[in-house]
Structures are given as structure tokens and as C-alpha cells.
LOKE-620771 format. One record per residue: residue number from 0; residue in three letters; chain; x, z, y of N, C-alpha, C in turn. Coordinates in pm, 1 decimal, always signed. Last residue first. Example, Ala and Ser with C-alpha at 12.3 -4.5 7.8 and 13.67 -1.06 7.14 Angstrom:
BEGIN
    k    r  c       n.u       n.w       n.v      ca.u      ca.w      ca.v       c.u       c.w       c.v
    1  ser  A   +1285.0    +708.0    -225.0   +1367.0    +714.0    -106.0   +1290.0    +787.0      +3.0
    0  ala  A   +1319.0    +780.0    -569.0   +1230.0    +780.0    -450.0   +1320.0    +780.0    -330.0
***
This chain:
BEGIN
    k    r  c       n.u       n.w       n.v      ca.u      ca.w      ca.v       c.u       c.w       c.v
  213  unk  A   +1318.5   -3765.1   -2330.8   +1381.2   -3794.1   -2479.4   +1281.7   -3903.8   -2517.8
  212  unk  A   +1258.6   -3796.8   -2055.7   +1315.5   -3866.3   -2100.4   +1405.5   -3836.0   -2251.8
  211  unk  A    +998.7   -3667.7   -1989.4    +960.0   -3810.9   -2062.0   +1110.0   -3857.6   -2114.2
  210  unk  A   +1029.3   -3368.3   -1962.3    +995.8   -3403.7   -2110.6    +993.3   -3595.3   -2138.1
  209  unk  A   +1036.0   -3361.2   -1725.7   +1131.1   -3350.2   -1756.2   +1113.7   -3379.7   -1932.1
  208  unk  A    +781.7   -3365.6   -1646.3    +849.9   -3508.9   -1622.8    +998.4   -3482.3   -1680.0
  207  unk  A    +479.5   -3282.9   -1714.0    +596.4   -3225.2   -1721.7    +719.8   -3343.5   -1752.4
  206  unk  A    +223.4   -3383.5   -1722.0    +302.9   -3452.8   -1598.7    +422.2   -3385.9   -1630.5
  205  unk  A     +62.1   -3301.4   -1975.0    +104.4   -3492.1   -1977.6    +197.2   -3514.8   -1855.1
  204  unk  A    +113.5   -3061.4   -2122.2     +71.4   -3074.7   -1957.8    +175.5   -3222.4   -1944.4
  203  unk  A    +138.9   -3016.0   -2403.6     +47.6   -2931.0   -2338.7     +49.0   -2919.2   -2173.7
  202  unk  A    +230.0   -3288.1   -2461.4     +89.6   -3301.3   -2529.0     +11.4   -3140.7   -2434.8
  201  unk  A    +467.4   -3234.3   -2336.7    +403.3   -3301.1   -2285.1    +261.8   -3283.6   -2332.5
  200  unk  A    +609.4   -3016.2   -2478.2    +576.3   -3008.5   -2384.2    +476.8   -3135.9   -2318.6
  199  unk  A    +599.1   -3208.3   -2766.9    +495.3   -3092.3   -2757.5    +471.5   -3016.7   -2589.6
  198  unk  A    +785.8   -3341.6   -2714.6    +649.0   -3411.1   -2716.7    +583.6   -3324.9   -2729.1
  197  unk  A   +1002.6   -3228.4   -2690.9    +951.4   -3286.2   -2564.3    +803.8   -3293.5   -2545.4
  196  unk  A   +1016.6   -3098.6   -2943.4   +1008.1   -3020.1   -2827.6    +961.9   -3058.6   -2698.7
  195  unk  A   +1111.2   -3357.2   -3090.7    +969.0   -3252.7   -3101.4    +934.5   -3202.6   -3007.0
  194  unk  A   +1356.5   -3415.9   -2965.2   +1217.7   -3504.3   -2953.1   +1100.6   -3412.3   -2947.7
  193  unk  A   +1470.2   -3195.7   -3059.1   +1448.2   -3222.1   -2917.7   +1376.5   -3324.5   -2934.5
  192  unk  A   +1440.8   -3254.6   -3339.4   +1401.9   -3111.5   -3283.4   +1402.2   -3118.7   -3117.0
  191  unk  A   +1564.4   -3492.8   -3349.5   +1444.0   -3469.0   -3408.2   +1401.7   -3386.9   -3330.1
  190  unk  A   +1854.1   -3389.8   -3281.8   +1735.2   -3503.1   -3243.8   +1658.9   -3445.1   -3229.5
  189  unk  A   +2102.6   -3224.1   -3259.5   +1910.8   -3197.4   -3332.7   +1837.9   -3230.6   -3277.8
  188  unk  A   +2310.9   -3134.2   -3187.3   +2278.3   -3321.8   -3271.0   +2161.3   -3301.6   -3337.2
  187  unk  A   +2307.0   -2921.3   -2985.4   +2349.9   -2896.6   -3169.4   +2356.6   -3023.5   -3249.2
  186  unk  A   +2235.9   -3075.1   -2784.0   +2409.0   -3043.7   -2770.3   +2469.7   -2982.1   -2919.5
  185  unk  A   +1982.6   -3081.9   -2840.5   +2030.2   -3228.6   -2808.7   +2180.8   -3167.9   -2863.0
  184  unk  A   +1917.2   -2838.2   -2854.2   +1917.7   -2886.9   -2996.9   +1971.0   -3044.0   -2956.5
  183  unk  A   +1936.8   -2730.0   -2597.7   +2023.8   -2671.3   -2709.5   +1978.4   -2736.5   -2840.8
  182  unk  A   +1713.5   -2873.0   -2504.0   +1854.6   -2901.7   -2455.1   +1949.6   -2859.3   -2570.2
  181  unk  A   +1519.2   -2792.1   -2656.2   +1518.2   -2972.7   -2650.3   +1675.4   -2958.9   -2591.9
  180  unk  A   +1454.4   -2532.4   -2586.9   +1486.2   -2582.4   -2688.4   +1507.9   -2719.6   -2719.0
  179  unk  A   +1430.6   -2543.6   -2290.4   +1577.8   -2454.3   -2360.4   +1581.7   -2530.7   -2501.0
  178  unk  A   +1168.2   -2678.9   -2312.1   +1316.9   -2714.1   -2174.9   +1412.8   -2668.3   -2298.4
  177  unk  A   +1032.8   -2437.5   -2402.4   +1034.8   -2624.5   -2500.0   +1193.9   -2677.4   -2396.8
  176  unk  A   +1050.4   -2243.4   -2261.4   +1091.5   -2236.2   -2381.3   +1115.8   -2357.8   -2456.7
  175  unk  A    +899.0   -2311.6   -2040.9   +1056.5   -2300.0   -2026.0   +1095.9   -2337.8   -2183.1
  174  unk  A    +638.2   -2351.6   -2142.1    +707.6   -2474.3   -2120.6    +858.5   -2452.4   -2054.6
  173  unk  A    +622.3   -2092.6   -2192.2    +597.9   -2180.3   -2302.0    +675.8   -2289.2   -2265.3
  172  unk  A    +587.5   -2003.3   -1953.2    +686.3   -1932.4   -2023.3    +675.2   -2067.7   -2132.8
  171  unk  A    +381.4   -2109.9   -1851.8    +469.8   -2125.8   -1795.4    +588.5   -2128.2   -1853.4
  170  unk  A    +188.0   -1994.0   -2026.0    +188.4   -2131.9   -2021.3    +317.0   -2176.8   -1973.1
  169  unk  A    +200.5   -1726.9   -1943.1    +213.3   -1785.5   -2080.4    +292.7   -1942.6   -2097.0
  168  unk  A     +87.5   -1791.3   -1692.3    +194.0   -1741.1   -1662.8    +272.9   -1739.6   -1823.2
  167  unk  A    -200.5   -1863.0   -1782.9    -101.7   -1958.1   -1697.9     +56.7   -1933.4   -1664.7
  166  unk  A    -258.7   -1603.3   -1892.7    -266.6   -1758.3   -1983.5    -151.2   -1837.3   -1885.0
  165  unk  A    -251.9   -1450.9   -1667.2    -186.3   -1411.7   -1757.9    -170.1   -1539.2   -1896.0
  164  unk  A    -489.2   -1560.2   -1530.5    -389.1   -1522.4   -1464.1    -250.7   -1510.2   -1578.7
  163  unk  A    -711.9   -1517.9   -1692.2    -608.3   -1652.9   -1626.1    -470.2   -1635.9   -1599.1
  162  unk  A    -745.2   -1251.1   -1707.7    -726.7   -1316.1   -1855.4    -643.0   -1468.6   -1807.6
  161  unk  A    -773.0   -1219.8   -1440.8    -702.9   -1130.0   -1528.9    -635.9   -1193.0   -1658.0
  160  unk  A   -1075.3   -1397.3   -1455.0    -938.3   -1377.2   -1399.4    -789.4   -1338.6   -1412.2
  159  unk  A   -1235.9   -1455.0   -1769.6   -1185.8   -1384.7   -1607.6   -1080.4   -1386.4   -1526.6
  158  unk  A   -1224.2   -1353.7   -2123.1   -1261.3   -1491.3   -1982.0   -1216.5   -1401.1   -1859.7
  157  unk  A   -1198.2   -1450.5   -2485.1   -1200.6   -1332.2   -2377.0   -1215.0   -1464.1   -2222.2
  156  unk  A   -1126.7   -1531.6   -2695.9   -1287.1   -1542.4   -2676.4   -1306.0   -1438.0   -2536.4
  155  unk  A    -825.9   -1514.8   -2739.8    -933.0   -1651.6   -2691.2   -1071.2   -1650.8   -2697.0
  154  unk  A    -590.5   -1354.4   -2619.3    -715.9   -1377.1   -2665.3    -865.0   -1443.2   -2609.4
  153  unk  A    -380.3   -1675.4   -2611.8    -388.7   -1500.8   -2553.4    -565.7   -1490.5   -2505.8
  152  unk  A    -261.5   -1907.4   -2804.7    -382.8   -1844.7   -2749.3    -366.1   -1718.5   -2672.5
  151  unk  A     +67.4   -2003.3   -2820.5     -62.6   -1963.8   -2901.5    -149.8   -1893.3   -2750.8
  150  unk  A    +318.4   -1993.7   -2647.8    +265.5   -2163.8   -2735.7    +136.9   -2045.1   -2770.2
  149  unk  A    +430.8   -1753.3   -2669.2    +425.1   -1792.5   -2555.0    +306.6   -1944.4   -2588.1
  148  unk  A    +530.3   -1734.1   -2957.1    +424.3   -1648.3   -2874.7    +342.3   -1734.1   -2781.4
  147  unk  A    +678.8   -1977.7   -3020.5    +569.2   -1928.5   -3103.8    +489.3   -1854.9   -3054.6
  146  unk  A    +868.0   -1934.3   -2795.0    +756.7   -2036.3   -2768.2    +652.7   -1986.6   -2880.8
  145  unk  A   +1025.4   -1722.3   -2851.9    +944.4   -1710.0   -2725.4    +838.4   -1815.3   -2761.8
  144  unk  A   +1185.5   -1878.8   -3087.0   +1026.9   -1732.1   -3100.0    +956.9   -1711.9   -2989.0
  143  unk  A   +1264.6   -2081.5   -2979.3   +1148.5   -2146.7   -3074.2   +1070.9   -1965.8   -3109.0
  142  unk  A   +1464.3   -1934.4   -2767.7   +1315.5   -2079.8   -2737.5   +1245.9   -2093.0   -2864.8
  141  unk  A   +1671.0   -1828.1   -2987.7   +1576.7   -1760.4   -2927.3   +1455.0   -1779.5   -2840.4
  140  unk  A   +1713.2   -2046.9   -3094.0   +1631.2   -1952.9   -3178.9   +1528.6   -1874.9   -3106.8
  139  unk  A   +1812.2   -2187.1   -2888.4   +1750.7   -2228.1   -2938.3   +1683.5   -2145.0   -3065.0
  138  unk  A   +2059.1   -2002.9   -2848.8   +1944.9   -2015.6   -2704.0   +1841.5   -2073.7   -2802.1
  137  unk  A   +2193.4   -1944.3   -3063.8   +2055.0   -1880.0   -2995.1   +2003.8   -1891.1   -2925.3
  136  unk  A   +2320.0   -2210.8   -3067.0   +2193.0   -2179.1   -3132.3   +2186.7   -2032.8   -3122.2
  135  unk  A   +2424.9   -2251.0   -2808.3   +2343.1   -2358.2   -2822.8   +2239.9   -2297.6   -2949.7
  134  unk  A   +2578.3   -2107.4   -2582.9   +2590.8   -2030.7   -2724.7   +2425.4   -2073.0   -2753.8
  133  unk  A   +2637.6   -2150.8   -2286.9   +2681.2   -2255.6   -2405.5   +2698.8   -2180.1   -2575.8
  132  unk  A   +2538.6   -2027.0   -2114.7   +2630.6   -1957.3   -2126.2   +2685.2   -2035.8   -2253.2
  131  unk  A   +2288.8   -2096.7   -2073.8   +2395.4   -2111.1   -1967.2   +2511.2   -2100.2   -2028.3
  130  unk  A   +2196.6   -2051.9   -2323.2   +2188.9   -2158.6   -2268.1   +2296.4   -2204.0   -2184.5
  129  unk  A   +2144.8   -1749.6   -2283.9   +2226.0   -1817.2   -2393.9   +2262.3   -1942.2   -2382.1
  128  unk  A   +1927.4   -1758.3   -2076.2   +2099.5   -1661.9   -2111.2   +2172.6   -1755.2   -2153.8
  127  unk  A   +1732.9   -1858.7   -2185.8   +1817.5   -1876.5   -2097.7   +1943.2   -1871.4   -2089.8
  126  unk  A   +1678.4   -1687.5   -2427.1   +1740.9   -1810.5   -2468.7   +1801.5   -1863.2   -2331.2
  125  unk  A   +1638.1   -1449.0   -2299.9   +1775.5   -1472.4   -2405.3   +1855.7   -1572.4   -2401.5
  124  unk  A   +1414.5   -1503.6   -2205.3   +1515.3   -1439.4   -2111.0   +1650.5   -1421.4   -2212.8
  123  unk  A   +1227.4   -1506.1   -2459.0   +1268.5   -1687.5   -2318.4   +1404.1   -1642.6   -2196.0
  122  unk  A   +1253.5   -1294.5   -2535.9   +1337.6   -1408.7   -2580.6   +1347.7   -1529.4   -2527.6
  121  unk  A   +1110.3   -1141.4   -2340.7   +1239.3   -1073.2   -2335.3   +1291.8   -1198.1   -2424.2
  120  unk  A    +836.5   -1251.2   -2306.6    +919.1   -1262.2   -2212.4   +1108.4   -1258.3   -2225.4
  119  unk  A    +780.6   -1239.6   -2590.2    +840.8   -1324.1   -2547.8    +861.2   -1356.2   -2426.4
  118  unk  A    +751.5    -898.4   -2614.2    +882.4   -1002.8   -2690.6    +886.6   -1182.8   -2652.7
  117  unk  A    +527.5    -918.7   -2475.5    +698.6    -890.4   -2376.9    +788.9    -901.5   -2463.8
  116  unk  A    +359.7   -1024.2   -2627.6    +404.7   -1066.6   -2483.1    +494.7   -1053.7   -2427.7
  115  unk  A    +358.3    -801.5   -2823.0    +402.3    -948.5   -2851.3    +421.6   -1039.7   -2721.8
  114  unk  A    +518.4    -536.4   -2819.3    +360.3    -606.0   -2800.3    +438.8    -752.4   -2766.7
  113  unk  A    +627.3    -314.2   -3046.0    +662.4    -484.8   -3008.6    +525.1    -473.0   -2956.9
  112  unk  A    +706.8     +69.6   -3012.4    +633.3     -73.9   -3002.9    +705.0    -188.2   -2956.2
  111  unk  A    +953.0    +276.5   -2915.6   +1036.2    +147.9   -3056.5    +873.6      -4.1   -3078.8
  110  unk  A    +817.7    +481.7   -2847.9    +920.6    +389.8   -2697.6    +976.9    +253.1   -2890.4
  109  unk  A    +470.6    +441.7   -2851.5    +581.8    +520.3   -2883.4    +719.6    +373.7   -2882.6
  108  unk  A    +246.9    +475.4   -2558.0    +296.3    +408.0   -2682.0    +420.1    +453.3   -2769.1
  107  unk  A     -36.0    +545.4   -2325.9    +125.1    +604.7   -2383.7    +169.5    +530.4   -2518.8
  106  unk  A    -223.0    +436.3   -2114.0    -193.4    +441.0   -2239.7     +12.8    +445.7   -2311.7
  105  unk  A    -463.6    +538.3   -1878.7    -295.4    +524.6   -1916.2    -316.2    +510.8   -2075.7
  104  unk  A    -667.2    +475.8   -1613.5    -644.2    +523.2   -1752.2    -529.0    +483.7   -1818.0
  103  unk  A    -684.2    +654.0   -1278.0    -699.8    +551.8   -1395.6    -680.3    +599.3   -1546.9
  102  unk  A    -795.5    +933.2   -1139.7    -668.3    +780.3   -1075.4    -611.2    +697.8   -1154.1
  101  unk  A    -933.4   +1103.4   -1277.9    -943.3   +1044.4   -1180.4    -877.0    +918.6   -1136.0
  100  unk  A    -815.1    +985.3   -1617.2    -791.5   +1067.2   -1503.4    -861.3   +1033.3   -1387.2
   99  unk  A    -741.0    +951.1   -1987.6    -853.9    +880.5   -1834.3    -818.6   +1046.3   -1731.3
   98  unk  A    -540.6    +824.7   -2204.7    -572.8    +927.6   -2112.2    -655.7    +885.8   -1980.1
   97  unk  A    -420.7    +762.1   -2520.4    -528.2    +718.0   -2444.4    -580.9    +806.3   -2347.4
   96  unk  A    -310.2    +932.0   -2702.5    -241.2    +788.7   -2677.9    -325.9    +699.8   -2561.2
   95  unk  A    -375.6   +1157.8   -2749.9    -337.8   +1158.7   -2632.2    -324.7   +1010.7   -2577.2
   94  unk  A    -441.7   +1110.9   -2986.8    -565.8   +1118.2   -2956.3    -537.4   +1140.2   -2783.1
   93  unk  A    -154.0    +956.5   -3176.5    -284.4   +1043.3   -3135.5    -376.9   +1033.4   -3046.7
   92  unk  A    -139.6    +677.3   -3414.4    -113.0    +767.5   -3317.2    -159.0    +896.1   -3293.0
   91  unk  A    -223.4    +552.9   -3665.0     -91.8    +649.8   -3675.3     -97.8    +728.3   -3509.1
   90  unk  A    -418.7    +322.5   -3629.3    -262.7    +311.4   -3635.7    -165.9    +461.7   -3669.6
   89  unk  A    -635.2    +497.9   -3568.2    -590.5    +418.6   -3682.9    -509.0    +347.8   -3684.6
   88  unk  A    -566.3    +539.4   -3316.9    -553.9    +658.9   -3406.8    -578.6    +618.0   -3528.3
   87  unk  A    -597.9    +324.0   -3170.0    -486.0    +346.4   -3168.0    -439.0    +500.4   -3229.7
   86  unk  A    -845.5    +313.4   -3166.7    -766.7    +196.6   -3269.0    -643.4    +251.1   -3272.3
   85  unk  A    -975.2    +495.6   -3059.4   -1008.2    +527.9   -3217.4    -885.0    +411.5   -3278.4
   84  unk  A    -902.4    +410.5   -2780.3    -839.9    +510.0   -2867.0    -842.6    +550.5   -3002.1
   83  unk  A   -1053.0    +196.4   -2774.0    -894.0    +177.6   -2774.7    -869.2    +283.7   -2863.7
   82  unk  A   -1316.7    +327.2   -2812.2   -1302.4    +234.5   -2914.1   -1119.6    +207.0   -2932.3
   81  unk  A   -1317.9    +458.1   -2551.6   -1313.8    +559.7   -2654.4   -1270.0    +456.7   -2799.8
   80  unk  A   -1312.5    +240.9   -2371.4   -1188.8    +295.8   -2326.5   -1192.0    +429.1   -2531.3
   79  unk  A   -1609.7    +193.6   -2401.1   -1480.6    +118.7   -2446.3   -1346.8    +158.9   -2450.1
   78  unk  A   -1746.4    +445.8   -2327.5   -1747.1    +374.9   -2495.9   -1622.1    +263.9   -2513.9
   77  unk  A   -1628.2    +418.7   -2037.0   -1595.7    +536.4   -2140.7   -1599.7    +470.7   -2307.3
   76  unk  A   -1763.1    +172.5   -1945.7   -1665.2    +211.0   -1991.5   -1567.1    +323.6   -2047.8
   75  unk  A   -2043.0    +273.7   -1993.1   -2007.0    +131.1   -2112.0   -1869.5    +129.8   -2102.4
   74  unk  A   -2064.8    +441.8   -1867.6   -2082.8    +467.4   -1970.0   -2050.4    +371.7   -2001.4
   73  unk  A   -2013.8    +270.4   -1585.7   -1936.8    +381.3   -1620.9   -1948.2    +492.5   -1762.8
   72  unk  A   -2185.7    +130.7   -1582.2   -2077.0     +43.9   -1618.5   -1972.6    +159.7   -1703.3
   71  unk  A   -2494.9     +24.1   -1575.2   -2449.5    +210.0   -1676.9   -2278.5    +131.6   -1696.1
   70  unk  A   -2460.2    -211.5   -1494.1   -2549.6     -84.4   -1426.4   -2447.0     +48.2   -1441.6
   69  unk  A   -2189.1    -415.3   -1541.6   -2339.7    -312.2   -1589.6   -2368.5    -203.8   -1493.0
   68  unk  A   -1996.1    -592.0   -1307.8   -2046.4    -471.6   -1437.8   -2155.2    -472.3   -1435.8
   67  unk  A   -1965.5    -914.0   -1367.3   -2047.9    -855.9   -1271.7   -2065.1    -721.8   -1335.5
   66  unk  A   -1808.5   -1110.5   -1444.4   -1914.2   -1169.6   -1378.4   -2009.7   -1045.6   -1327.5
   65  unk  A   -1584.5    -968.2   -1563.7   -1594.5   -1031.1   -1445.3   -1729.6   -1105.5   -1373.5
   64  unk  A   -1569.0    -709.4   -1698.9   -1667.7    -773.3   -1685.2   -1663.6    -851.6   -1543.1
   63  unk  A   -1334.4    -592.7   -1714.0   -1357.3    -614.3   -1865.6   -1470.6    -727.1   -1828.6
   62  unk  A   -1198.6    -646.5   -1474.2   -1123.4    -734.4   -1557.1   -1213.2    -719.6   -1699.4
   61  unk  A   -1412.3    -431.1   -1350.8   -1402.4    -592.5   -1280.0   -1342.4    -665.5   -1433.8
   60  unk  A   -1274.2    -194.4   -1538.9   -1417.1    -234.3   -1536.9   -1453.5    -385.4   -1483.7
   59  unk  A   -1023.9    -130.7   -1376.8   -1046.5    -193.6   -1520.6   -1218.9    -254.6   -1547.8
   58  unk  A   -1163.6    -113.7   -1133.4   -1062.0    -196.7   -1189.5   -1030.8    -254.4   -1276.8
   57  unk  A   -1266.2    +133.8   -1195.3   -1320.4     +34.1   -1074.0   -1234.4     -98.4   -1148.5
   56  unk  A   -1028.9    +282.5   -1284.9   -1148.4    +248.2   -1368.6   -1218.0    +149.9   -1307.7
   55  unk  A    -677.2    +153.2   -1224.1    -820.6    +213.5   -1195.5    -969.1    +218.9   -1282.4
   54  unk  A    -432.0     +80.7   -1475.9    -552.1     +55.4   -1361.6    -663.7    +195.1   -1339.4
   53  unk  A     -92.1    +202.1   -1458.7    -217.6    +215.9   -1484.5    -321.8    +169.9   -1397.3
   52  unk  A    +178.5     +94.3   -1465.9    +101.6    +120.9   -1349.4     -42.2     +96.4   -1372.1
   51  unk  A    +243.8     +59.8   -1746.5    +346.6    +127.7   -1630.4    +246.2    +171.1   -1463.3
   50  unk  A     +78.4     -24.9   -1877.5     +34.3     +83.6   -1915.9    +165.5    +136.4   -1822.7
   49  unk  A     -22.6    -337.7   -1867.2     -64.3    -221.2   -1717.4      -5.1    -105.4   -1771.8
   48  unk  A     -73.2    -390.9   -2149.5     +20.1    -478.3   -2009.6     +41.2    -389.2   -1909.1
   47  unk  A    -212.5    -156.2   -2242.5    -117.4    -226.2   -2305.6     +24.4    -246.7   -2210.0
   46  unk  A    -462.3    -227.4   -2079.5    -402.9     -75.9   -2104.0    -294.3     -76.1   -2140.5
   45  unk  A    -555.1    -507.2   -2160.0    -538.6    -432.9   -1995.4    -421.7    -358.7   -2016.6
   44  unk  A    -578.1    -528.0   -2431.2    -502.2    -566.8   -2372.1    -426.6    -533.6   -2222.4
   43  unk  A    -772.7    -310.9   -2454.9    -616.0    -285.9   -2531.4    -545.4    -343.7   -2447.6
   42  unk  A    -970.4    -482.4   -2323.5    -922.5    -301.8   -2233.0    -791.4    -271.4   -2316.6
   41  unk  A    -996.9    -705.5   -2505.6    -967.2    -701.2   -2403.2    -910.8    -587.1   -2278.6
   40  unk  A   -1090.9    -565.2   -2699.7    -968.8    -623.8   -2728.8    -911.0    -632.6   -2615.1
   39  unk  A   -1312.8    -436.1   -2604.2   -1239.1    -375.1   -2659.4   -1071.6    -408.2   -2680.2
   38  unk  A   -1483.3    -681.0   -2556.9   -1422.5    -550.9   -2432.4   -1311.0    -472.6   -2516.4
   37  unk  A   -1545.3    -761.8   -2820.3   -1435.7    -874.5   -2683.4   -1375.8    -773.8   -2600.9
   36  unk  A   -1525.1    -544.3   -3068.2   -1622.0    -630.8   -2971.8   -1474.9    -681.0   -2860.0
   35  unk  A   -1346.0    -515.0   -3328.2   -1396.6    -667.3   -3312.3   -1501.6    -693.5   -3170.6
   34  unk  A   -1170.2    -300.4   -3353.8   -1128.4    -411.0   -3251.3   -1208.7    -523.9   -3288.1
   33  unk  A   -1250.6    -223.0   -3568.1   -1248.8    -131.0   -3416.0   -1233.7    -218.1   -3263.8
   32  unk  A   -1178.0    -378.5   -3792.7   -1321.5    -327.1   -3714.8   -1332.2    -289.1   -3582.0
   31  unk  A    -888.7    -326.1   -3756.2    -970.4    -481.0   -3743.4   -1119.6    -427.5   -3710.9
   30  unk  A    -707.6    -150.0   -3782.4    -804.3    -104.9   -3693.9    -881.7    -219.9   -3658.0
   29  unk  A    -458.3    -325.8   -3907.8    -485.1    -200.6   -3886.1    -572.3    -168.9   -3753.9
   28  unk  A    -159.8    -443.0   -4107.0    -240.9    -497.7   -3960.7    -380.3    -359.0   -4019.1
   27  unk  A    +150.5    -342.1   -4134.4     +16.3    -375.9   -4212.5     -79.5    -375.8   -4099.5
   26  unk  A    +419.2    -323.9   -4079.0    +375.5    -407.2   -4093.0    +279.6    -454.9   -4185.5
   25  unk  A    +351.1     -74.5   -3907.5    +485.1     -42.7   -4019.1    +430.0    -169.4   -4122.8
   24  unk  A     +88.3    -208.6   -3807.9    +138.6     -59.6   -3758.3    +194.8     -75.2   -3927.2
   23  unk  A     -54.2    -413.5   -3605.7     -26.3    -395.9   -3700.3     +91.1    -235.4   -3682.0
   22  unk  A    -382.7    -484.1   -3387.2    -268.2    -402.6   -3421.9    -165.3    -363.4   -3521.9
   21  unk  A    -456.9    -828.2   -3313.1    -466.4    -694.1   -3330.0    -345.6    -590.7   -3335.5
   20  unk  A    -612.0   -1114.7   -3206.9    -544.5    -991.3   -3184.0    -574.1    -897.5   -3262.9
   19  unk  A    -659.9   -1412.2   -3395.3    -676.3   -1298.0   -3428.8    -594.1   -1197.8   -3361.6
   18  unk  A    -503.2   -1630.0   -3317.1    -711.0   -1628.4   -3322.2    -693.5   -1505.9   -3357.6
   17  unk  A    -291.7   -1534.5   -3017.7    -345.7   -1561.7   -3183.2    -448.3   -1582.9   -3218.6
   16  unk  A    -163.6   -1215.7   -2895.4    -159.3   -1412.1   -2887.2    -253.6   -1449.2   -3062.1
   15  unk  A    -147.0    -931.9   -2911.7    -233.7   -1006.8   -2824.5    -276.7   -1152.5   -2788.7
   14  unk  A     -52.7    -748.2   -3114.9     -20.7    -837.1   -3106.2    -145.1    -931.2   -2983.3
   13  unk  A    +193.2    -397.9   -3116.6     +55.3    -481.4   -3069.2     +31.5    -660.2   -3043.7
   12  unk  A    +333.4    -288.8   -3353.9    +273.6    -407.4   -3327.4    +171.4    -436.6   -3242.9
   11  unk  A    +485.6     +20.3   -3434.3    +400.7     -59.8   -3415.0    +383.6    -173.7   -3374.4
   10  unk  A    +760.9     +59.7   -3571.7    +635.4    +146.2   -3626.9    +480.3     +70.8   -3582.4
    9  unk  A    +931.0    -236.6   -3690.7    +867.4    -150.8   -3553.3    +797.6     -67.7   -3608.6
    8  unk  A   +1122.1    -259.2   -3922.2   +1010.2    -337.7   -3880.0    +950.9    -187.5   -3777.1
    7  unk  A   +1450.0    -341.2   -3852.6   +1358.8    -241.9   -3919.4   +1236.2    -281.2   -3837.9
    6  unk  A   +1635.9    -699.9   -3934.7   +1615.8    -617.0   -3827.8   +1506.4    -474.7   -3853.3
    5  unk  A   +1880.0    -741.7   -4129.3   +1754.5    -784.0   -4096.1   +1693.0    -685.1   -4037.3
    4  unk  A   +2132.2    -674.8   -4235.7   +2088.1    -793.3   -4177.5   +1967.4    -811.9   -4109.3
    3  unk  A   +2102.0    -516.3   -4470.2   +2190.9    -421.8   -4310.3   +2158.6    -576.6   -4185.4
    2  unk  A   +1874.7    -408.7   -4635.0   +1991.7    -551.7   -4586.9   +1990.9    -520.2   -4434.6
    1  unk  A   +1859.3     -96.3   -4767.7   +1810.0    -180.2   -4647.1   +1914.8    -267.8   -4649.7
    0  unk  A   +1832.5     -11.4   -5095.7   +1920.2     -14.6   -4977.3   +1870.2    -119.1   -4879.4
***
């Protein structure tokens, strides 16, 4: 019998923070080969984030190779765009899950995926919530899972713009998440845990001034 408590584990996982992205699918991680060149991880990631307003191939191609495509860009991105799809058919999907069109490339997911980014957009947008609204431990549950995401790497052998762009906006999220959790653990009598929280916002940007006074 399922403990009516604990939440059913997603059919899929895309996880994009971590020394290790990948895909876990009915919580067994899944398609690690497929996903070991950088472009690869990196076009999941694109296809993933973008998959409401699909990029361009022109487009996707700049974000896989910012310093400059390949010649043969447009064969090197077919082979990559073909590697997503083999990952995302060793997960359980199909072979639709990955569609190129004149006017970009889409990736369809099935509507119950976690990709780990927008679970911690959607729990730094809880713990807010929750915050305001003086319901001190979930705001603070819900700051220490945003931050576990939001706090780690977003894949770290990857580079460019695209890839900035999206670290700094992490970063951002991260240091809401330490805010929420240092307040809702001052008003729970969880020192400690708001100390922690300060000192970890500070150790990841020494001017965040709202962190000097725990």
C-alpha cells in the first residue's frame, strides 16, 4: 500500500543542476552514455527550458557553440539534436519526443515531468508565499529545496551565454531562498539555521548586506 504521505515519484526527471545532469525516469537515472558529450547535455538543456517557445536551429546552434559553429554546423546539429532523442527513448519516451521543423526544434514531455529548475522556481515561489503569509515552516522547507537546486552547479562543463544567463538568474533565486530561510527560522527560534543561511549567502556574494546582520 502506498504511504498516502509521500508524494508518487514523477515518471520523469530531468535534472540539469549537479556534477552530474541527467535523466532519471520512475526514479532510476537513465541514458548516462547518451548524455556524456557537453552538446548533448547542453541541447537537452536548451530543448527542455525553451520547449514552450522552441528555438530556431540558427539559434540553437549559437547557444551549443558560442565561440563560433562548425562549418558542417548543420550536420553536427542534426547528430546532436538525434543523441536528445535516443536519451529521451531511453527513458521510456518516443521517437516524437523530439521534433525538428523548418521553424525550430520542440521537445514534447509528458505533462507529470520534474525538470529540476522549475521545481525550484515553483518552491522559492512557495516559500515566498508562505513567508508573507506567516506559515514559518514551509516557507522554510520550501527555501531549503529551492536552494538545494537553485545553490548547485547548472551544468558545469558547459559555457556561453545562454549558459550565463541562466547561472545568474539561479544565483539570484538561490540568494532569495537563503533571505526566506534565515527569516522563517529566526521567527521558528532556529538560530543556528539562520546563522547558517546568512553565512552561506555571504560566502556566495561577500556584498549581500542583508546577510551581515545575523
Amino acid at each position: 500500500m502506498r504511504n498516502p504521505s509521500r508524494p508518487p515519484v514523477p515518471s520523469l526527471r530531468i535534472d540539469l543542476t549537479g556534477q552530474v545532469p541527467g535523466i532519471v525516469r520512475a526514479g532510476q537515472p537513465t541514458a548516462a552514455a547518451t548524455l556524456q558529450r557537453l552538446q548533448t547535455r547542453l541541447a537537452l538543456a536548451v530543448l527542455v527550458l525553451e520547449r514552450d517557445s522552441p528555438p530556431t536551429k540558427h539559434r540553437l546552434s549559437d547557444i551549443l557553440w558560442p565561440d563560433g559553429s562548425p562549418p558542417t554546423w548543420e550536420t553536427a546539429l542534426r547528430g546532436t539534436v538525434s543523441r536528445v532523442r535516443a536519451a529521451l527513448l531511453e527513458a521510456g519516451l518516443t521517437k516524437d519526443a523530439v521534433t525538428s521543423s523548418p521553424t525550430g526544434v520542440r521537445v514534447c514531455l509528458p505533462a507529470d515531468t520534474v525538470i529540476d529548475v522549475e521545481l525550484a522556481a515553483t518552491e522559492l515561489t512557495t516559500a515566498e508565499q508562505a513567508l508573507t503569509h506567516g506559515d514559518h515552516e514551509q516557507a522554510y522547507a520550501a527555501a531549503r529545496a529551492a536552494g538545494a537546486i537553485a545553490g548547485a552547479p547548472l551544468l558545469p562543463d558547459c559555457g556561453g551565454e545562454w549558459v550565463e544567463q541562466w547561472r545568474a538568474r539561479l544565483a539570484s533565486w538561490h540568494q532569495r531562498t537563503l533571505v526566506v530561510a534565515a527569516k522563517s527560522a529566526v521567527a521558528l527560534s532556529r538560530y543556528p539555521a539562520a546563522v547558517a543561511a546568512a553565512e552561506e549567502a555571504l560566502r556566495v556574494d561577500p556584498y549581500a548586506e542583508w546577510a551581515s546582520g545575523y
